[in-house]
C-alpha positions in Angstrom: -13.0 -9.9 -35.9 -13.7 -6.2 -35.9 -17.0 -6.4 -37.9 -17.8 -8.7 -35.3 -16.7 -6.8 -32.4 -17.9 -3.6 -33.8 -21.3 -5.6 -34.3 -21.6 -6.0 -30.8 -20.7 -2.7 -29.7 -23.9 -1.2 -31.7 -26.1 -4.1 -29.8 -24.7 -3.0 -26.9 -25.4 0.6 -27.6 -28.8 -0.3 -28.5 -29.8 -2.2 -25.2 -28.3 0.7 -23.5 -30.8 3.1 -25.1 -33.4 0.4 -23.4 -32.1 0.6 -20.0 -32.1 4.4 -20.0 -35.9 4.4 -19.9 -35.8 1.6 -17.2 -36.4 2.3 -13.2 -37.4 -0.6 -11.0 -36.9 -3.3 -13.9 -33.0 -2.7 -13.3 -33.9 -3.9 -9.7 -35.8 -6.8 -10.5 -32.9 -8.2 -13.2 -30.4 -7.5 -10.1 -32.0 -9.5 -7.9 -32.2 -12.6 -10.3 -29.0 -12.4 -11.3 -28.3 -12.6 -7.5 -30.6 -15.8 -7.9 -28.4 -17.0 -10.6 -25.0 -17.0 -9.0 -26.7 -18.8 -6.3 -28.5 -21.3 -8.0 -26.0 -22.0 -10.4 -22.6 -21.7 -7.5 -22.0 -25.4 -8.3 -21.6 -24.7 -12.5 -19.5 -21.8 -11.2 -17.1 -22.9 -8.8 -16.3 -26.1 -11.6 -15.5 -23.5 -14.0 -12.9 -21.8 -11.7 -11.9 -25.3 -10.5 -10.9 -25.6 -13.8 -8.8 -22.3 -14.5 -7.2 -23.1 -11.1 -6.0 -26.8 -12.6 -4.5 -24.8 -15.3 -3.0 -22.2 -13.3 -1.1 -24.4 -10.6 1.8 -25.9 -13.2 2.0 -21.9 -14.1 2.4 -20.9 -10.7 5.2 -24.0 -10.1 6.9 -22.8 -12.5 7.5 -18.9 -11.6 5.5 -18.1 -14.1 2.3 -16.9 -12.0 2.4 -15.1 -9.0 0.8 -17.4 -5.8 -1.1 -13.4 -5.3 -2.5 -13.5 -8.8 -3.2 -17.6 -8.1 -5.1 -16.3 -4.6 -7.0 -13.9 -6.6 -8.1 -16.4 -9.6 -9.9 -18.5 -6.9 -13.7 -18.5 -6.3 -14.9 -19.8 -3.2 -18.6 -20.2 -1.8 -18.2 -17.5 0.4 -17.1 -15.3 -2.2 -19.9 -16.4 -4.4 -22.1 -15.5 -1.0 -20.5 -12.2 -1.0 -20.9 -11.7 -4.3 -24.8 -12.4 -4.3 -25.4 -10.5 -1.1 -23.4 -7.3 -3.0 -26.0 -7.8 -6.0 -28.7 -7.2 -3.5 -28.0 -4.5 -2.1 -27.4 -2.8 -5.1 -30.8 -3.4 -6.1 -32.0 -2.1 -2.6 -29.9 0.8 -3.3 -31.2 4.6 -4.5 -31.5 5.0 -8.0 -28.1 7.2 -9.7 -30.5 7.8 -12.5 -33.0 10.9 -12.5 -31.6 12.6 -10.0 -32.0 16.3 -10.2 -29.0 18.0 -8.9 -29.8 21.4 -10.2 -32.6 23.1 -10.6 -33.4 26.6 -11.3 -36.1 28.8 -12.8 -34.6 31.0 -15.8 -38.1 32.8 -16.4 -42.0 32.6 -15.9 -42.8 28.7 -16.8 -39.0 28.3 -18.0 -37.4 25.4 -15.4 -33.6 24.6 -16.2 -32.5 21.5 -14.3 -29.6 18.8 -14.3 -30.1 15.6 -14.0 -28.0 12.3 -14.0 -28.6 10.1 -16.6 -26.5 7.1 -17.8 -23.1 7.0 -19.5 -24.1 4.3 -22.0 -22.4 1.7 -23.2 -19.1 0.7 -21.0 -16.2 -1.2 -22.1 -14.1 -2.9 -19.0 -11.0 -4.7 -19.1 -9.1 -5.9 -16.4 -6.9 -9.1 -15.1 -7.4 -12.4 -12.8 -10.2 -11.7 -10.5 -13.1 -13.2 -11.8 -15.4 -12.3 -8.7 -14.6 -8.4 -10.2 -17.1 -9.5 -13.3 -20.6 -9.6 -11.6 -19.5 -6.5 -9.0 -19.0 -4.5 -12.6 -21.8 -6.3 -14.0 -24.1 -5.3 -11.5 -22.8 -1.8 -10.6 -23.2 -0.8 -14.6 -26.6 -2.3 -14.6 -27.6 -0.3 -12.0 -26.6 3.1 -13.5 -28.5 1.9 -16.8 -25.3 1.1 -19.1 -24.4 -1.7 -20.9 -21.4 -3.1 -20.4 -18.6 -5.0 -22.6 -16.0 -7.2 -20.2 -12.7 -8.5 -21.4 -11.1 -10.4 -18.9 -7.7 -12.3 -18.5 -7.0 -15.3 -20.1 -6.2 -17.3 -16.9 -9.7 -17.1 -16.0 -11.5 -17.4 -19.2 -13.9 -20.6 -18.2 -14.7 -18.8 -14.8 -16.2 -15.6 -16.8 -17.4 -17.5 -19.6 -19.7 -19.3 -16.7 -20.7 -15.7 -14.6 -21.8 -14.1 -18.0 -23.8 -17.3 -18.8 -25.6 -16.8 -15.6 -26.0 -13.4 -15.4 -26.5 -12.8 -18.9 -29.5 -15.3 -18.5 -31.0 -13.4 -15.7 -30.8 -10.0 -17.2 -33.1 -11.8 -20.3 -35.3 -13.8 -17.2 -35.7 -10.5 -16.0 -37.0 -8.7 -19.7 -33.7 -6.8 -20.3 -32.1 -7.1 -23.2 -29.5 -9.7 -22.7 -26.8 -7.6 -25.2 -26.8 -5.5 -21.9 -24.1 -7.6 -20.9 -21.5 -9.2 -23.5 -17.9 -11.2 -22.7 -14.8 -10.6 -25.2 -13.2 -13.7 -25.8 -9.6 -12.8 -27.5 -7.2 -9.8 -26.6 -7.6 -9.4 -30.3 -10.7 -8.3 -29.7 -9.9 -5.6 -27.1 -8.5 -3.7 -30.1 -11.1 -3.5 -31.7 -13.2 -2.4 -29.0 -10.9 0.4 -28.1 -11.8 1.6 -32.1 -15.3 1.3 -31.6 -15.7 5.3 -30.8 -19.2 5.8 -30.8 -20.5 3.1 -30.0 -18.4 2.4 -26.7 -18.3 5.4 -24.7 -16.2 4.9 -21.7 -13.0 2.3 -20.8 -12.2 1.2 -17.8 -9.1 -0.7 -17.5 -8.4 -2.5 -14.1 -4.8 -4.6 -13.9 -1.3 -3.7 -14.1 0.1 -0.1 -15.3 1.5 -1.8 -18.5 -2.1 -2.9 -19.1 -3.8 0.8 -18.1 -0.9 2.7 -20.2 -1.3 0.5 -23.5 -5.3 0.9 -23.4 -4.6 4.9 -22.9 -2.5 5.4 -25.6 -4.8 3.0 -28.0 -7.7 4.3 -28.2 -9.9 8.2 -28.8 -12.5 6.7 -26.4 -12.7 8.0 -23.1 -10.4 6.3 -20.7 -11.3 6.1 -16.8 -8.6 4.5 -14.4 -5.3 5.2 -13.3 -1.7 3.5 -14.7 0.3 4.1 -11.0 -0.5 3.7 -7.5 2.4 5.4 -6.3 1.3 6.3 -2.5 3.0 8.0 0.2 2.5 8.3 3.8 4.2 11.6 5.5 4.7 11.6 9.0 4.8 15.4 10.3 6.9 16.8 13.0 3.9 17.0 15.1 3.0 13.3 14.7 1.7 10.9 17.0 4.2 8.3 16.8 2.8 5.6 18.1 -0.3 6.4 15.7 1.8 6.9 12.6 3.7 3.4 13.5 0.4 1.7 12.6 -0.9 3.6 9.5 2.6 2.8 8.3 2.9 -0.8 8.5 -0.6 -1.2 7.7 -0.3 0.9 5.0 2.7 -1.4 3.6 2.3 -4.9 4.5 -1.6 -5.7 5.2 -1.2 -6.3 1.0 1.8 -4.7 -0.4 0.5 -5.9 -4.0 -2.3 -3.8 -4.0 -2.0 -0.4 -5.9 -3.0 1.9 -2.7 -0.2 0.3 -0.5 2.3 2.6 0.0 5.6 2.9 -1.8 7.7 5.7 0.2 7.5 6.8 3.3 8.8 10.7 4.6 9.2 11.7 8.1 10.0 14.9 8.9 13.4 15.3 10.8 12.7 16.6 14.0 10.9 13.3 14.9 13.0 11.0 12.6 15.6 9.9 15.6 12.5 8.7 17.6 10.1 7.3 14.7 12.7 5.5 12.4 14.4 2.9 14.5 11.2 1.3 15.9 9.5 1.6 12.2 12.7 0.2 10.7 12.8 -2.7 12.7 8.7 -3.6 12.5 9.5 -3.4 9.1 12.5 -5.7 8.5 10.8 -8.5 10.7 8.0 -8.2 8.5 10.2 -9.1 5.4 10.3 -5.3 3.8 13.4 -4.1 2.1 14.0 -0.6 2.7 16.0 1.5 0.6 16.8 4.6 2.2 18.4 8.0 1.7 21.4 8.7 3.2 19.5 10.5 6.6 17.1 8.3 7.0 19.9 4.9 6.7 21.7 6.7 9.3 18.7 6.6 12.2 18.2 3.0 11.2 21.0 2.0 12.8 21.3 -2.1 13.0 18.8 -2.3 10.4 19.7 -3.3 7.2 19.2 -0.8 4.2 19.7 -0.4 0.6 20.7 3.3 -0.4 17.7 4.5 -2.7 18.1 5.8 -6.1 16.3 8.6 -8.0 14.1 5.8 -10.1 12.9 4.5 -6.4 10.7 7.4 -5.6 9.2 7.1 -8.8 8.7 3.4 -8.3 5.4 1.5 -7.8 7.3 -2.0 -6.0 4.0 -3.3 -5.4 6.2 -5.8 -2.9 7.4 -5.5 0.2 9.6 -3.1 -0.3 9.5 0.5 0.6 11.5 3.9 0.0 12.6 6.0 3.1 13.5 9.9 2.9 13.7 12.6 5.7 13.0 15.7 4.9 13.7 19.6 6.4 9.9 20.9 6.2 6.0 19.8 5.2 6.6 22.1 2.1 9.0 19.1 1.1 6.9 16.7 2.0 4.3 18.2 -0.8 7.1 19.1 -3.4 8.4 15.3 -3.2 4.8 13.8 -3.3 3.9 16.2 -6.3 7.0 15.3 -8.0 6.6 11.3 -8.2 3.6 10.5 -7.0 0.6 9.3 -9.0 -2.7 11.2 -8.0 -3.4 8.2 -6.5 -3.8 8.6 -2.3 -1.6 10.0 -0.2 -1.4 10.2 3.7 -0.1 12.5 6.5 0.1 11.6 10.0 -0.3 14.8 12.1 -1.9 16.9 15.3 -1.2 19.6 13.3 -4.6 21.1 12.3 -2.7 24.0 9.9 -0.4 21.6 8.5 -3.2 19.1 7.8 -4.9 22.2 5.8 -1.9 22.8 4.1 -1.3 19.3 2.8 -5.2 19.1 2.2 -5.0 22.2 -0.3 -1.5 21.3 -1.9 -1.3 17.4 -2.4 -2.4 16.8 -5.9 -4.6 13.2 -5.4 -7.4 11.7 -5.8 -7.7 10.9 -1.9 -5.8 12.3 0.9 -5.6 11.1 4.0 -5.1 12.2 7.7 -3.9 10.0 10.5 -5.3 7.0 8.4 -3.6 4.0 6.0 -4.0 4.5 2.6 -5.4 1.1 2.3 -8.7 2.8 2.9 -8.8 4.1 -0.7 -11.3 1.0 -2.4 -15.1 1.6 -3.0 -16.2 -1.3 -0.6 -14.7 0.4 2.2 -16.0 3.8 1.3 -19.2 2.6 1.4 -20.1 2.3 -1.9 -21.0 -1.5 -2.0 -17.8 -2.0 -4.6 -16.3 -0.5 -7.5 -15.4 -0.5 -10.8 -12.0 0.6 -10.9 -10.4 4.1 -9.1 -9.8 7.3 -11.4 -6.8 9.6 -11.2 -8.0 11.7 -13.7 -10.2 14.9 -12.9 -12.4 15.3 -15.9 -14.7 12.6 -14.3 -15.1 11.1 -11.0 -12.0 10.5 -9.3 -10.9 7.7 -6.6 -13.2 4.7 -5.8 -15.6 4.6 -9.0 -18.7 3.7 -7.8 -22.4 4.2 -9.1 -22.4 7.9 -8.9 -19.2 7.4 -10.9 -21.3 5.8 -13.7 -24.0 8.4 -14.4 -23.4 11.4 -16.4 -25.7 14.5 -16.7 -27.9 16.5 -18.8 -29.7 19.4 -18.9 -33.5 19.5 -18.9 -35.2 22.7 -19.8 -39.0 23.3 -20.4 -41.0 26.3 -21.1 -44.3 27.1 -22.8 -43.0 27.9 -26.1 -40.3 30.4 -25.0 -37.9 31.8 -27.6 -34.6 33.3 -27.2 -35.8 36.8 -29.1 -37.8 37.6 -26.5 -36.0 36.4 -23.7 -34.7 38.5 -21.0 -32.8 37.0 -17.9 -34.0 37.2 -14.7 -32.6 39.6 -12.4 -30.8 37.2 -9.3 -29.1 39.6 -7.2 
């Protein structure tokens, strides 16, 4: 199984080398894949009809989530989404051969960067089989070949997508090892030891699932194992404003990992703001646990006193931690303490205070008068993503293409040696 694995990794790395070298033939195989989800949707949507038949007695029985079943289900419109996304990326600048430095070091010696692919990229990630040809197409794109484990539950509907995009890529004269399905989470462990052949993971599903692939392999890991979000809402708020970011930042899909999981409010405005919160809240079906301030100004609403392991709890339900505190600096200190580099929020008028929390909070994405929910690569612009970074060795937040290029510098002289060199004056 490793040999095997390990086998594939090196074909992998091999087609990579390929695509390096490749400009417009990326665009050409991303348009017939988009061709082959479409002409193929009915092969498709049979193969997810039949991971759904084998989900539903799963899901009847407690032991699937109905949001995990929700998320296991292709549709035709998703499929139409899905082509249309392909498209664009092929319409879409090249990431690759872009000069973002460029200086000249003496007579007829040019220095410049320029962005080049990563390589080979392994991805594993849960459910969601509509995620396969947004990764598929994105990696393609930024000239690396990619290796895709997926979860179990919707083995038939990847198998199928890989089929047809793996055909297209060879339609198109790429080589088809660009793009490779795992089949066994046997498997994943031995791609996590294929250093050197594999240079980046991306792991997209649950923090178990993030936190096990970090500590098992030397390879470069890109993804985060916690969304733990906050929303802060300043003494200089706009109430009515902060009202909305709140509840959309909790309950428009509580499950996903840049909902919010505590909420602060700064005392002066907590006798106004957390009665008319508490109450949108409770209709909506959110349990609130709450420190001992904040369950006093909830009057009539029904609270649960919070515990130290709450703020340092990613719910991912409808449930959300409540604190008041003195000052923004406490804001900051609490958000620094438990959260997760993730996105956090303030609601404010406050330019200074917005500065401050700008320059202090320690995240990926931070936020002003706007729900965290905004932290996903489709809604930054990016077409889709591959998975959001917390780290900040590499790109961090929504990864999209510019995410999957790395860099190198290109210097050329006219036979120029270092014995003889002598740096030119800048100043």
């Amino acid at each position: 199984m490793t040999a095997d694995v390990r086998a594939l990794a090196r074909r992998a790395k091999e087609a990579a080398r390929v695509l390096a070298a490749c400009t417009h033939e990326k665009d050409h195989a991303l348009r017939a894949m988009a061709d082959a989800l479409d002409n193929r949707s009915a092969e498709i949507l049979a193969a997810n009809e039949e991971d759904l038949a084998a989900a539903r007695p799963e899901v009847r029985a407690g032991r699937m989530s109905e949001a995990l079943f929700h998320r296991l289900q292709l549709t035709r419109p998703k499929l139409a989404d899905l082509v249309a996304g392909l498209r664009q990326l092929a319409a879409a600048p090249d990431p690759v051969g872009r000069v973002t430095l460029s200086t000249q070091l003496d007579a007829g010696l040019l220095l410049e960067r320029v962005t080049c692919p990563i390589g080979v990229v392994g991805v594993v990630f849960e459910a969601r089989p509509d995620a396969l040809p947004q990764i598929a197409g994105l990696c393609l794109k930024a000239g690396n070949a990619v290796v895709l484990k997926g979860g179990r539950e919707a083995e038939r509907s990847n198998r199928a997508l890989t089929a047809a995009l793996g055909d297209a890529i060879a339609g198109a004269g790429l080589p088809p090892e660009a793009l490779a399905l795992l089949a066994t989470r046997e498997e994943v462990s031995a791609l996590l030891g294929a250093e050197g052949d594999v240079d980046l993971i991306v792991p997209r599903g649950s923090a178990a699932l993030v936190r096990h692939i970090q500590e098992h392999t030397r390879i470069p890991v890109l993804g985060h194992a916690d969304g733990l979000c906050h929303v802060y809402v300043d003494a200089r708020a706009n109430l009515t404003m902060a009202h909305a970011v709140v509840i959309d930042a909790k309950t428009q899909y509580p499950a996903a990992c840049n909902a919010i999981e505590t909420l602060l409010v700064h005392e002066t405005v907590a006798d106004a703001f957390l009665p008319r919160i508490g109450r949108t809240l409770a209709d909506q079906g959110v349990e609130l646990r709450c420190d001992p301030a904040a369950a006093r100004r909830l009057g009539g609403v029904r609270t649960v006193p919070a515990t130290d392991a709450d703020w340092a709890t990613e719910f991912g339900d409808l449930i959300l931690a409540i604190r008041v505190v003195p000052s923004l600096d406490a804001a900051i200190g609490h958000i620094n303490t438990y959260g997760s580099r993730h996105t956090e929020a303030i609601v404010t008028d406050d330019d200074a205070a917005w500065a401050r929390f700008f320059a202090e909070v320690d995240a990926a994405g931070v936020y002003r008068n706007a729900s965290t929910r905004f932290a996903d690569g489709y809604r930054y612009g990016f077409g889709a993503e591959v998975g959001i970074s917390t780290g900040k060795l590499h790109p961090r937040g929504p990864v999209g293409l510019d995410g999957l290029v790395t860099y190198k510098y290109r210097l050329t002289g006219a036979g120029h040696v270092v014995a003889t060199f002598q740096p030119r004056d800048r100043t």
